[in-house]
C-alpha positions, -999 to +999 in steps of 0.1 A: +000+000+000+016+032-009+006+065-001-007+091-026-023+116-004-007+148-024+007+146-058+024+180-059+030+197-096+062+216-102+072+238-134+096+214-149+118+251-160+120+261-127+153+247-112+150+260-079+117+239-072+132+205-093+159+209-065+137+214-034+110+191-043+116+168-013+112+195+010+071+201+010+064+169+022+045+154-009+035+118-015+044+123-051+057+153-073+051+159-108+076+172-129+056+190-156+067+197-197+030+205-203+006+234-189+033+249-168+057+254-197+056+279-224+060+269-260+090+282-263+106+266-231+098+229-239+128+221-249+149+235-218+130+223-194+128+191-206+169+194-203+163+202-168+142+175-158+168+155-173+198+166-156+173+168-124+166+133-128+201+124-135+218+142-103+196+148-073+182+119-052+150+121-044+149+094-014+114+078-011+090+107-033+074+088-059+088+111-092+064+116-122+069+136-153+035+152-173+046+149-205+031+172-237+000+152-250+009+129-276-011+147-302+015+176-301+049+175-315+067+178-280+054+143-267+074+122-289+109+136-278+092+140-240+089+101-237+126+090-257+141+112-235+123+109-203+117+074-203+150+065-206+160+081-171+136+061-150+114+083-136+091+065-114+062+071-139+045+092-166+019+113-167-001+112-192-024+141-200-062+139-224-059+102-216-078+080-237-072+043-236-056+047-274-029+068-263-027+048-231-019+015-253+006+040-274+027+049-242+027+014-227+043+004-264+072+031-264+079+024-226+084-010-236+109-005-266+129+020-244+127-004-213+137-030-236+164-010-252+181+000-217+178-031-200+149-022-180+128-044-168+091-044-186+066-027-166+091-007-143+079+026-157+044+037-144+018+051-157-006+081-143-029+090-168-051+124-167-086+123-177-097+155-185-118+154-211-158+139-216-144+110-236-118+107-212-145+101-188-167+078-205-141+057-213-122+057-175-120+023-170-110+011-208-082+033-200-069+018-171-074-019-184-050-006-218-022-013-201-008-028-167+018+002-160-017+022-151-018+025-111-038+054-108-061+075-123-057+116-123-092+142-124-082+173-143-117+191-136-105+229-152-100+215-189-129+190-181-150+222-175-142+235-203-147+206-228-184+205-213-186+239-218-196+252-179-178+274-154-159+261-128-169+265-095-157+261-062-182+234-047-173+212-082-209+203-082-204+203-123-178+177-120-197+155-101-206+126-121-171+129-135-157+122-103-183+094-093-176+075-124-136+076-122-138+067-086-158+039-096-137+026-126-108+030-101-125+010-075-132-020-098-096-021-113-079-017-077-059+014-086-054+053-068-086+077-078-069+110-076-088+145-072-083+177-090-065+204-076-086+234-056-073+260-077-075+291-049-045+284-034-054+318-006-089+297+003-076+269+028-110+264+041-127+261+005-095+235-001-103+218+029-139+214+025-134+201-014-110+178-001-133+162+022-157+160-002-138+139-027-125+120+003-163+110+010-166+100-029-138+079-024-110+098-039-075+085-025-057+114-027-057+146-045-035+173-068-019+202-056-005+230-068+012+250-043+028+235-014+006+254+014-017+227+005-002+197+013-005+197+051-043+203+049-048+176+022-026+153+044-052+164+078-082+158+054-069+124+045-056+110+080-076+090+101-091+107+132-084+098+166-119+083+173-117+064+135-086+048+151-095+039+182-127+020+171-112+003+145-086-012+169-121-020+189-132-035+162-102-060+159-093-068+192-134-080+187-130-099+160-100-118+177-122-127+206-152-135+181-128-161+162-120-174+200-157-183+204-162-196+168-181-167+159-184-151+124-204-120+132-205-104+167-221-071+182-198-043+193-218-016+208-250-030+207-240-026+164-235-058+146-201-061+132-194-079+099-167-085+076-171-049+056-168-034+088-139-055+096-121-048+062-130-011+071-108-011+102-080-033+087-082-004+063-080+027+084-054+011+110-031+004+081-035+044+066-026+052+101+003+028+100+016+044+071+013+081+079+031+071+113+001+080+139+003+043+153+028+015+157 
């Protein structure tokens, strides 16, 4: 189980923030040759991601790269070059399970090519567009590499042709389906960013919602957001101490030969069970238990 609370994006032409990413605290940061980068720019930051990825060590951060879309003529050069430094995955933005089944082919041949072993480079794809989102879970089934799934709800807004607001009630059933698709296939559902990075409560609150749809984790793009995404997403002291409850029951249940016992007068069964086994390992993992 890894964490992927906070994917954090980063200019990929700023080199003061390639060289500080591992200070904000991040799950994962994402390198970005896309929105971030002017046309005219591509080419040097791409150089230094490269050198980025070549010279600074960047510990236990999983390290993602957004790539240009591979209908442009910056994607092709973005993956030879990219690819063939290991990054821990790809970002992948407009995904569509076509282009999904593109990647997965070049990261072969250049994982073949290097000595790499198949599969070692990851895919995050971005679905930000309506066929994007009707076609969710074909994309994650076009390839293996795919271990996530990535809501980018301001370009989704505009393809359906709506304002973006701040309670994303427009990109409700956008969210709902890739949460489901996500569900099904067993890989991360992340959010969109909150785009106001000044409104902490409004960041909060949307976090929370898309934690009660399911959401894993979510995007950021400033690093004032990560420690109230991380608070959003932690366990809370009561979760914690019910769901030890809950197991410390369970072993005294299995003592008596008992598949289903009460706790609290509130019969407890094996969702409720895989619940708590659930929340005691999140907690395990952001260090708030043994």
């Amino acid at each position: 189980m890894n964490l992927r609370r906070t994917m954090l994006f980063m200019p990929g032409n700023n080199p003061g923030m390639l060289q500080t990413a591992t200070v904000f605290g991040a799950d994962a940061v994402i390198f970005d040759l896309e929105d971030a980068v002017a046309l005219g720019e591509k080419d040097a930051a791409r150089v230094l991601i490269s050198e980025a990825l070549k010279t600074i060590n960047y510990d236990d951060i999983e390290v993602v790269v957004r790539i240009n879309p591979l209908s442009t003529s910056f994607a092709e050069k973005d993956i030879d070059v990219i690819a063939r430094l290991k990054p821990d995955a790809i970002l992948l933005p407009k995904a569509c399970p076509e282009d999904i089944t593109v990647l997965d082919k070049k990261l072969t041949k250049i994982e073949n090519e290097e000595g790499m072993q198949n599969g070692t480079i990851k895919i995050h794809p971005l679905v930000e567009t309506t066929y994007g989102v009707e076609k969710v879970y074909e994309t994650i089934k076009a390839s293996p590499r795919v271990i996530s799934v990535l809501l980018g709800g301001e370009d989704l807004a505009v393809d359906l042709g709506v304002k973006r607001t701040k309670t994303s009630d427009e990109l409700l059933y956008a969210r709902t389906k890739i949460v489901n698709a996500c569900k099904a296939c067993k890989v991360d559902a992340i959010d969109t960013p909150f785009t106001d990075t000044n409104d902490q409560d409004g960041l909060l609150a949307d976090t929370l919602k898309a934690k009660t749809l399911g959401f894993t984790g979510k995007l950021s793009i400033n690093p004032r957001q990560i420690d109230i995404i991380h608070k959003a997403y932690a366990p809370s002291e009561s979760e914690i101490n019910y769901a030890q409850r809950v197991i410390l029951a369970k072993e005294e249940a299995e003592k008596e030969g008992l598949g289903v016992f009460s706790l609290d007068g509130k019969m407890v069964d094996l969702p409720i069970i895989i619940r708590a086994i659930q929340t005691l390992d999140t907690a395990k993992l952001m260090g708030l238990i043994d």
